[in-house]
C-alpha positions in Angstrom: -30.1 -59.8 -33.3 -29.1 -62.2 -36.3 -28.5 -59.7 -38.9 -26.5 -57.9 -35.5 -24.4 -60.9 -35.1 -23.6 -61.8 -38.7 -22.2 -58.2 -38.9 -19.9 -58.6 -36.0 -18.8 -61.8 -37.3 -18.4 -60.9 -40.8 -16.7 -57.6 -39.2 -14.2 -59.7 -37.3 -13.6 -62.3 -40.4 -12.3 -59.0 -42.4 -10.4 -58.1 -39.5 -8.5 -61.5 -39.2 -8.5 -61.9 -43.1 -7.2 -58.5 -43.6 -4.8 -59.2 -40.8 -3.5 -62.3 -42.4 -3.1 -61.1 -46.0 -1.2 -57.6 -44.5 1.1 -59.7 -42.4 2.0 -62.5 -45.4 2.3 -59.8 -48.1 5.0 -58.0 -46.4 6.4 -61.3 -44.6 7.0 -62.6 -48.4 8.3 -59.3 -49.9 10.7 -59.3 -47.6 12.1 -62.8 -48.0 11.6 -62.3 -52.4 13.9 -58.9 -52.1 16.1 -60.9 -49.8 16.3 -63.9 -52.3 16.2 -61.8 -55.0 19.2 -59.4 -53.7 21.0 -62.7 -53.8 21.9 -63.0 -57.3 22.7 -59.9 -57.6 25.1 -60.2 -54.5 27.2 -63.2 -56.0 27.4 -61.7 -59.0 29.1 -58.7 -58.4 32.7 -58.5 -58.3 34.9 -57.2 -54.9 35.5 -54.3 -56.7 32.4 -53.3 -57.4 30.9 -54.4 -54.1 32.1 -51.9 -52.3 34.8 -49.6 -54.2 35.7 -47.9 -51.1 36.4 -51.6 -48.8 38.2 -53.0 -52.0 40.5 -49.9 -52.2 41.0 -50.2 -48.6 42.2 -53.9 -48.7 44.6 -53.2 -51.8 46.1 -50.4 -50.1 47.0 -52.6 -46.5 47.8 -55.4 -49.4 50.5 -53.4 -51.1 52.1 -51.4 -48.0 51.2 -53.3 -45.2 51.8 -56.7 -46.1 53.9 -56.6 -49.3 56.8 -55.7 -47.2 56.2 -58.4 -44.7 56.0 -61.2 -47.5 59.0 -59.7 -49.3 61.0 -60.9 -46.0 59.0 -64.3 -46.0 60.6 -64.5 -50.2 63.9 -63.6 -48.8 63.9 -66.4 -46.6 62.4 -68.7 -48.9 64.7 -68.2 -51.5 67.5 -68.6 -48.8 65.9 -71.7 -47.9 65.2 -73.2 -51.4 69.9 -72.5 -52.3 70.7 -74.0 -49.3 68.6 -77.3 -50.1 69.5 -76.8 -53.3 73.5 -77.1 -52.2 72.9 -79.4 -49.6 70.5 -82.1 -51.8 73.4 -82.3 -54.3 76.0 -84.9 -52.1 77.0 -81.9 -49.6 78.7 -79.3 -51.6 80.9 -82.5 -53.4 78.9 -82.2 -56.8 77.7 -78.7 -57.7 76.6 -77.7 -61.6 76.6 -73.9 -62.4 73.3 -74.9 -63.6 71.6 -75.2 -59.9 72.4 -71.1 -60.0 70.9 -70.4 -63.2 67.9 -72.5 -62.0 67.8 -70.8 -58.4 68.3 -67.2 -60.1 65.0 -68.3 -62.4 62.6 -69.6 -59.6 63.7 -66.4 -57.9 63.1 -64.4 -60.9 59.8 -66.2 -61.2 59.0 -65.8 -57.4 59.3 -62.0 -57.2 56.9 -61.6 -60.5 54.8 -63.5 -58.8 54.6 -61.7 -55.9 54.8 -58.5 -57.6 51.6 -59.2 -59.6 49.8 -60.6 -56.2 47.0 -58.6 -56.4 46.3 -58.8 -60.0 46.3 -62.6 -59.4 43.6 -62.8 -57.1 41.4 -60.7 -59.1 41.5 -62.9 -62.0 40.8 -65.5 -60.0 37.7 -64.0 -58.9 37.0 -62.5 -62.3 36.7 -66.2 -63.8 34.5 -67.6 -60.9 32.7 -64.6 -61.6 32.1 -64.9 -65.3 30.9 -68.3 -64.4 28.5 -66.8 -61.7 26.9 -64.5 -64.3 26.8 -66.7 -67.0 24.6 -69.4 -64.4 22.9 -66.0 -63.8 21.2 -66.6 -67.1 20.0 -69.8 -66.6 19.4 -70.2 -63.0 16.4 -67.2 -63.8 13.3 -68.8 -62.4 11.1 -66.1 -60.3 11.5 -66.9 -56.3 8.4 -64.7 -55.5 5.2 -65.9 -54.2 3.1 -64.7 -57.0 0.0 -62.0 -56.3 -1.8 -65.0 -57.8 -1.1 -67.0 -55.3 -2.0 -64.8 -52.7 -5.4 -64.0 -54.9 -6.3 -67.6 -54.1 -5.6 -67.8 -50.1 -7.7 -65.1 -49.6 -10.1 -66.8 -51.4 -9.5 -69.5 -49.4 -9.5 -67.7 -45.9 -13.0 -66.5 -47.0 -14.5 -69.6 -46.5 -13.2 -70.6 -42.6 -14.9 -69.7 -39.7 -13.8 -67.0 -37.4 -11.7 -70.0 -34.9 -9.3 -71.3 -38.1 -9.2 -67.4 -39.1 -7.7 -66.7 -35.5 -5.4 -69.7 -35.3 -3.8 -68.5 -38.3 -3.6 -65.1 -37.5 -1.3 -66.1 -34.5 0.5 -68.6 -36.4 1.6 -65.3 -38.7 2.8 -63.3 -36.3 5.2 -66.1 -35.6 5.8 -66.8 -39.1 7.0 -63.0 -38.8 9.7 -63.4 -36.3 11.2 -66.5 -37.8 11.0 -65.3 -41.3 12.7 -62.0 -40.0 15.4 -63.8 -38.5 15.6 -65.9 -41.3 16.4 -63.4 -43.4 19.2 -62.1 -41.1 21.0 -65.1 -41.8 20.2 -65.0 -45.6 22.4 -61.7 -45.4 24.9 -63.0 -42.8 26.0 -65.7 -45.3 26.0 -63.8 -48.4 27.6 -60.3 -47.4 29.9 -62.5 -45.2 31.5 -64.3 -48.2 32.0 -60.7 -49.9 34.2 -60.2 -46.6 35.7 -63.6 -46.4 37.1 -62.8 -50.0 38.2 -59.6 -48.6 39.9 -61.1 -45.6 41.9 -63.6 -48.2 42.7 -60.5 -50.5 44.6 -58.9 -48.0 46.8 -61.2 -46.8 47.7 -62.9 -50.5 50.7 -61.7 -50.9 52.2 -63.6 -47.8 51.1 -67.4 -48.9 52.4 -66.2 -52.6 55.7 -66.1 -51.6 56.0 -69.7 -50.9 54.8 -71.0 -53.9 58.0 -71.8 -55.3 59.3 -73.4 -52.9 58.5 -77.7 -53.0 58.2 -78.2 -48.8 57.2 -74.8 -48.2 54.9 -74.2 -51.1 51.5 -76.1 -49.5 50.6 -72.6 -47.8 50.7 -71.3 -51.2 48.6 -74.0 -52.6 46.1 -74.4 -50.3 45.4 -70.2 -50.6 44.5 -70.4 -54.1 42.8 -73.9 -53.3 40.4 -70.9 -51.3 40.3 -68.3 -53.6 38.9 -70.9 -55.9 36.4 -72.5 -53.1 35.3 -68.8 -52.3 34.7 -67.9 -55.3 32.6 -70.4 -56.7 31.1 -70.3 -53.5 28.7 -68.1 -55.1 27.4 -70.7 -58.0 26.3 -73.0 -55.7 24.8 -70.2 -53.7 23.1 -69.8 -57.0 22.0 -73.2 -57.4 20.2 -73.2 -53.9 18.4 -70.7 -55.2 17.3 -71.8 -58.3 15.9 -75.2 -56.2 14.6 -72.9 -53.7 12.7 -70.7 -56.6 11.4 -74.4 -58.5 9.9 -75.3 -54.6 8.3 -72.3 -53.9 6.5 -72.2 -57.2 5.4 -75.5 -56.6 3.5 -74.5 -53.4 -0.2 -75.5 -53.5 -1.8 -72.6 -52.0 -6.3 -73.7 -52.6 -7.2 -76.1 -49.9 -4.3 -76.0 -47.0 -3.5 -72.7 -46.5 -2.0 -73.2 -43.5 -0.1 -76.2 -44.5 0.7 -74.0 -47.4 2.3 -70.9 -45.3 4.5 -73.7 -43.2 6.2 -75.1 -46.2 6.9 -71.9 -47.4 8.8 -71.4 -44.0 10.1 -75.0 -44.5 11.7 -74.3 -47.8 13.4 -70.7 -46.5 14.5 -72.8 -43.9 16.1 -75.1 -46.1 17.5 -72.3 -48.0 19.5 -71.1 -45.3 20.6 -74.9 -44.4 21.8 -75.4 -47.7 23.3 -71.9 -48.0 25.2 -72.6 -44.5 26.7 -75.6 -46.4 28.4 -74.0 -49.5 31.3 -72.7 -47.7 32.0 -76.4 -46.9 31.1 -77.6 -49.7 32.9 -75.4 -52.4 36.1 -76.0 -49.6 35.7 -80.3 -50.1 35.4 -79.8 -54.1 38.4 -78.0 -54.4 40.3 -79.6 -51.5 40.6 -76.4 -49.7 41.3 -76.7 -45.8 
């Protein structure tokens, strides 16, 4: 009956411990592909996100709302002579050089708006180059190492069947939350890729009251959020880098348990501080 019994339990400790190491080994690939896929996310540049969105946007850009922001220039422009008229005592002293001024900032105005587009791209082709070149050193490994997972199962091989079942059911809801935790990992990094999608297409409009002093803060504040948007992504990358430094310094030997929680703690974190770069980036460049 003992050597009965030791076989059923040793049987059942398998069970669990195979259990356990199945369920963490694909919990954790999933969250290092999903951490992983997040450089590579940031890095890449709208057009090469998605080539078919970004010729999408360009086209309702150029014939969609080009048009409609002409008419907001025109009425600037309109705006900005008649200020210009009024401002000098009432029509009672006007220089010929108000109309070579007003004929330049109009000149200026339409090349602006004429090169919209281009605009915005370099915009996002600077934050980018500053993305990839933090790509480079922001390159510390955010996957649990087999290593580490070598030594809990070491460590699972010494508890009693009880522990071994606790922590079988503590996994299974590890699962769920790490699953929904990485639904919001790729909520808030595809969603910036369409937030700078969103701003793309309507640039044009806020463009085309740059020039003008009272009306020009809706031009302003748009490149104030191309800029926050787009260097969204390096502090994207620094939460990453921090949350890559934390994981590795997980002690896996003695707590495995406590171990598998702070692994959850830190993802949760992760998508905390993620949450917060939008914000963030927004405050640093005074964005609103």
């Amino acid at each position: 009956m003992d050597f009965l019994t030791d076989w059923i339990t040793n049987w059942l400790k398998g069970v669990l411990i195979d259990g356990i190491m199945g369920n963490l080994n694909g919990l954790f690939t999933n969250v290092n592909n999903q951490v992983g896929e997040i450089a590579n996310q940031v890095g890449t540049s709208p057009a090469a996100w998605n080539p078919g969105v970004f010729s999408l946007i360009r086209q309702l850009s150029e014939t969609v709302v080009l048009p409609i922001a002409g008419m907001v220039l025109t009425f600037v422009m309109c705006y900005e002579l008649i200020q210009m008229i009024i401002d000098r005592n009432n029509l009672h002293d006007i220089d010929t050089w108000m109309f070579f001024k007003w004929v330049f900032k109009t000149f200026v105005a339409v090349m602006i708006l004429s090169n919209t587009f281009n605009i915005v791209m370099a915009v996002f082709d600077v934050a980018q180059s500053v993305i990839n070149s933090a790509g480079g050193l922001i390159g510390g490994s955010t996957a649990v190492t087999p290593g580490m997972m070598d030594t809990l199962e070491t460590t699972l091989q010494g508890m009693d069947i009880g522990p071994l079942l606790g922590l079988w059911l503590q996994t299974l809801i590890i699962g769920f939350t790490m699953t929904a935790l990485n639904i919001v990992i790729f909520v808030i990094v595809y969603g910036r890729m369409v937030e700078i999608y969103l701003l793309t297409s309507l640039a044009p409009i806020p463009f085309a009251t740059v020039v003008n002093r009272e009306l020009g803060s809706m031009g302003h504040n748009y490149f104030r959020s191309l800029l926050a948007v787009g260097f969204q992504g390096l502090l994207i990358l620094v939460c990453v880098g921090i949350y890559a430094v934390l994981v590795q310094s997980i002690a896996i030997s003695g707590d495995p348990i406590g171990a598998i929680w702070s692994m959850i703690g830190y993802t949760v974190l992760l998508c905390f501080t993620l949450f917060k770069t939008g914000s963030l980036a927004k405050s640093i460049f005074g964005a609103h």
